[in-house]
Each structure stands twice: as structure tokens, then as C-alpha cells.
C-alpha positions in Angstrom: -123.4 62.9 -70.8 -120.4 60.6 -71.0 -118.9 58.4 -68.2 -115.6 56.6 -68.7 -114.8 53.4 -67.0 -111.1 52.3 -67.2 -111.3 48.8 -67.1 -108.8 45.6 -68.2 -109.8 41.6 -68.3 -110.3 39.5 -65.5 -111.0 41.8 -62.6 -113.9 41.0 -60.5 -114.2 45.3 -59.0 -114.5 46.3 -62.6 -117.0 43.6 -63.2 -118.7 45.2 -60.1 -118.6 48.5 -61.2 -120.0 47.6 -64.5 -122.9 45.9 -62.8 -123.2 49.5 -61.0 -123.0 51.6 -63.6 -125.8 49.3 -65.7 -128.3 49.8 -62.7 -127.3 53.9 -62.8 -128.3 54.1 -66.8 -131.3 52.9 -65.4 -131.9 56.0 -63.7 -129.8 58.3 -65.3 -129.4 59.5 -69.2 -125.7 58.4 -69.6 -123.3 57.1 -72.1 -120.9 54.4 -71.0 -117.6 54.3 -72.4 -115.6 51.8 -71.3 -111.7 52.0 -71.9 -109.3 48.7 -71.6 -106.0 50.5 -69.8 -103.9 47.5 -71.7 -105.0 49.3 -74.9 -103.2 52.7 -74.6 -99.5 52.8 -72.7 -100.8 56.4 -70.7 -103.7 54.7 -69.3 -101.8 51.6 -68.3 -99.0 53.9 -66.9 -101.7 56.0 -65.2 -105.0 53.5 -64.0 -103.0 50.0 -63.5 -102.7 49.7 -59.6 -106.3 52.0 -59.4 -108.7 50.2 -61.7 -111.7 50.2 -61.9 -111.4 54.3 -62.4 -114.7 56.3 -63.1 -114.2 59.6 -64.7 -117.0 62.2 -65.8 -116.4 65.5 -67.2 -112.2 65.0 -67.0 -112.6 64.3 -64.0 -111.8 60.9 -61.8 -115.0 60.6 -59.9 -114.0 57.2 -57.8 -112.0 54.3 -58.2 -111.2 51.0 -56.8 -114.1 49.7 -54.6 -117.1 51.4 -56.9 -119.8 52.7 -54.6 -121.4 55.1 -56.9 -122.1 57.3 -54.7 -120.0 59.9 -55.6 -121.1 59.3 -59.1 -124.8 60.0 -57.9 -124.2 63.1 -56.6 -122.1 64.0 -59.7 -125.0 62.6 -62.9 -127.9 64.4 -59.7 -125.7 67.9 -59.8 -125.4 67.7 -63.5 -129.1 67.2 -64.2 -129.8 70.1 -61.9 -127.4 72.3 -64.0 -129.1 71.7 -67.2 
């Protein structure tokens, strides 16, 4: 499993939901890609008043304040898929 976090320098949610997102590999078999939106004009255009964006799947799963709860219930529903 794959989960994207759009990111860019110097901002203190993103740094929070990287924090997150450690404590979830933890407990759940995923791969962390993390994407700098100042790298790539679409993702600028797209994430830069949103950031920190998690997507799974294609999908934007939460963004801004990172709670992870949504992500949960996303990485638990995929497990019990597979």
C-alpha cells in the first residue's frame, strides 16, 4: 500500500502529519511517499492553500489539520479487503 503526503518546507501541519503518519507505519504495512508541491506546477496549482494533503488509492483522504482518523478507517478497510 502507498500513501502520498503533499508536503513543502517549513510548515509546522506537515511536520505534524509526518509525525502521524511515522506512528501509523507503526501499525500498519504502508509506504510513504512524500511529494514537495514546489516540485511539480499541478501540485502547487492544486495542494498550495490545503497542504498537508493525504491521498491513498487516488484519493485525498484528509488534509490540513491531520487527524488520521480518516486514514485509519481507510489502511483498517483495506486490510479487511485483502
Amino acid at each position: 500500500m502507498e500513501v502520498v503526503l503533499y508536503t513543502k518546507n517549513g510548515c509546522h501541519l506537515c511536520d505534524d502529519a509526518k509525525e502521524l503518519l511515522a506512528e501509523l507505519q507503526s501499525e500498519f504495512l504502508f509506504q510513504l511517499i512524500e511529494r514537495d508541491i514546489y516540485k511539480n506546477d499541478e501540485w502547487l496549482e492544486k495542494y498550495h492553500l490545503a497542504i498537508p494533503v493525504i491521498e491513498m488509492d487516488g484519493e485525498e483522504v484528509e488534509y490540513g489539520k491531520i487527524t488520521g482518523i480518516p486514514l485509519r478507517k481507510r489502511l483498517l478497510l483495506k486490510i479487511g479487503n485483502t
